[in-house]
C-alpha positions in Angstrom: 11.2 -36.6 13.9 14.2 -39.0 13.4 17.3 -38.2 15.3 20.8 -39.6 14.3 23.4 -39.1 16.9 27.0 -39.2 16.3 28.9 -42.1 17.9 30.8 -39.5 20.3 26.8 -38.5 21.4 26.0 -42.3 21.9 29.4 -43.1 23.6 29.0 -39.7 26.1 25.6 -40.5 27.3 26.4 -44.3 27.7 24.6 -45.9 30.8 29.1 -46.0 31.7 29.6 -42.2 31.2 26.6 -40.9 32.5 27.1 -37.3 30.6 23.9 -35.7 29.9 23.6 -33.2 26.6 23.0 -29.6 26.9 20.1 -28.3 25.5 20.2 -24.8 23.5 16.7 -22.9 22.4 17.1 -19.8 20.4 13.1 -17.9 20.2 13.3 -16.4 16.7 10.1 -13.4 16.0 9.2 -10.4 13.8 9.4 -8.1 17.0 13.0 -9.8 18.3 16.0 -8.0 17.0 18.1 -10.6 17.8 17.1 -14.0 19.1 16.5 -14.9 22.4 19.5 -17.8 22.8 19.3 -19.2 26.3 20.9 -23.1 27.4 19.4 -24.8 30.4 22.7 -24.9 32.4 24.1 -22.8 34.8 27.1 -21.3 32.8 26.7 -19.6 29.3 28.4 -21.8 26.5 29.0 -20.7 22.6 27.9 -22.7 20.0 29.0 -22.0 16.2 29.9 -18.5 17.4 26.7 -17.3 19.4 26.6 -17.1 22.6 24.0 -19.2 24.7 22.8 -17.5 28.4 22.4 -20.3 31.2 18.9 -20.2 32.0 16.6 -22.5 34.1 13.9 -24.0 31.7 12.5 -27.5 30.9 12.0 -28.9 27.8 10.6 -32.8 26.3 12.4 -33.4 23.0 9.0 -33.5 20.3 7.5 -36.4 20.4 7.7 -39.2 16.9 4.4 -40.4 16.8 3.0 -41.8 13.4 0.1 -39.8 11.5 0.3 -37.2 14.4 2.2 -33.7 14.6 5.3 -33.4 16.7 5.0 -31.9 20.2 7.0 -31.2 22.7 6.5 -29.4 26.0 8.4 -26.2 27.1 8.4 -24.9 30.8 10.6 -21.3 31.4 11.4 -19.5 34.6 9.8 -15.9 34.5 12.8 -14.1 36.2 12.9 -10.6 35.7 10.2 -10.1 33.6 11.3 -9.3 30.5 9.6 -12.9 29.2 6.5 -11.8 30.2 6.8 -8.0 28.9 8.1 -9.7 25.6 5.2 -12.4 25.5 2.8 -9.1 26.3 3.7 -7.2 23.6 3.9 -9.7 20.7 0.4 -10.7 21.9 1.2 -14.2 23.7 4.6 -14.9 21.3 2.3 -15.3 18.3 4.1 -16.1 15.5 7.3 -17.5 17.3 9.5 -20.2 16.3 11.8 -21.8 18.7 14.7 -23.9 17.5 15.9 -26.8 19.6 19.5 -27.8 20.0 21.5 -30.5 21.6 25.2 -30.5 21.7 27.8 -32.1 24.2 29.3 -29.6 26.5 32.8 -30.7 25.3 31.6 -30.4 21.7 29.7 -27.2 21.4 29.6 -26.6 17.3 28.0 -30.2 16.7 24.8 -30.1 16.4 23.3 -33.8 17.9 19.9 -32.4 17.1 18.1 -29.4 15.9 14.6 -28.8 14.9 12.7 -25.3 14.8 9.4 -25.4 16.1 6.1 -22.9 16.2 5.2 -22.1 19.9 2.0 -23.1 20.7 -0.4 -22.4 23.4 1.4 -20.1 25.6 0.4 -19.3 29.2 2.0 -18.0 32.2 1.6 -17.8 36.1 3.7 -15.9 38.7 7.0 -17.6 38.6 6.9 -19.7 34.8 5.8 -19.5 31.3 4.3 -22.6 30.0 4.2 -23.4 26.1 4.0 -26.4 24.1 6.1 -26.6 20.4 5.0 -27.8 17.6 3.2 -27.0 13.9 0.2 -25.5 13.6 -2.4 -27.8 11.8 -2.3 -25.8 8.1 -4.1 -28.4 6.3 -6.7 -28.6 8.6 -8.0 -24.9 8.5 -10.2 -24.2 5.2 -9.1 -22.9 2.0 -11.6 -20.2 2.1 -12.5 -17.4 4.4 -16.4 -17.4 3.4 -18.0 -20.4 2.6 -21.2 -20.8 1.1 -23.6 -23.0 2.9 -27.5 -23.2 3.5 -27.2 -21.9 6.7 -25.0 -19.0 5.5 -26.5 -17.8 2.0 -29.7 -19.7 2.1 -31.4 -17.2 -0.9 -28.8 -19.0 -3.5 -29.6 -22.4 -2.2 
């Protein structure tokens, strides 16, 4: 996944400056009304008119490795619960997308990077819930739901 930053990005995060970017994730899914919009900070921040809630998660931007998928690991805290009644009910946040942003604090409504993501392999504990983003492997799976094979029709073989 190629990522072209604008020069005010490059020139903010200079080794000089040493300003970090925010990172936004909004979880999109069939069950979610609205999308869950959280940015790892600790005050909320509106980007292109939606509003972002500070919340404590960790996050690798996916990974650009040639002839493999993109992945990138995703760590959340599991305050309150509402994560893990949401992740209960769509049957471990099957189906979700996550999209991930960066923008500069002082620049909100430009987008440095954004790429939308399935989430993969979910699991939680006590205190976090644990995912990794990605695509699932489509091409990979087989074309057909019943294949015939000697060892599954063998009166036609």
């Amino acid at each position: 996944m190629s990522k072209a930053y604008t020069n005010h990005f490059k020139e903010r995060t200079g080794s000089t400056s040493g300003e970090e970017p925010v990172y936004l994730l909004e979880i999109l899914h069939a069950q979610l009304e609205v999308p869950i919009r959280v940015v790892r900070d600790v005050e909320n921040i509106i980007s292109n008119g939606e509003t972002y809630l500070a919340f404590a998660f960790e996050i690798a931007l996916p990974d650009d490795i040639e002839n493999q998928m993109p992945r990138a690991p995703v760590r959340m805290d599991n305050v309150g619960g509402e994560l893990t009644a949401w992740l209960e009910a769509s049957q471990g946040g099957r189906g979700s997308q996550v999209r991930i942003m960066q923008v500069m604090r002082d620049t909100p409504d430009v987008l440095e990077f954004d790429a939308t993501l399935d989430l993969l392999n979910v699991r939680r504990d006590g205190a976090f819930v644990y995912g990794e983003l990605g695509y699932e492997d489509t091409l990979s799976l087989p074309a057909l739901a019943v294949t015939q094979r000697p060892d599954v029709q063998p009166g036609i073989f």
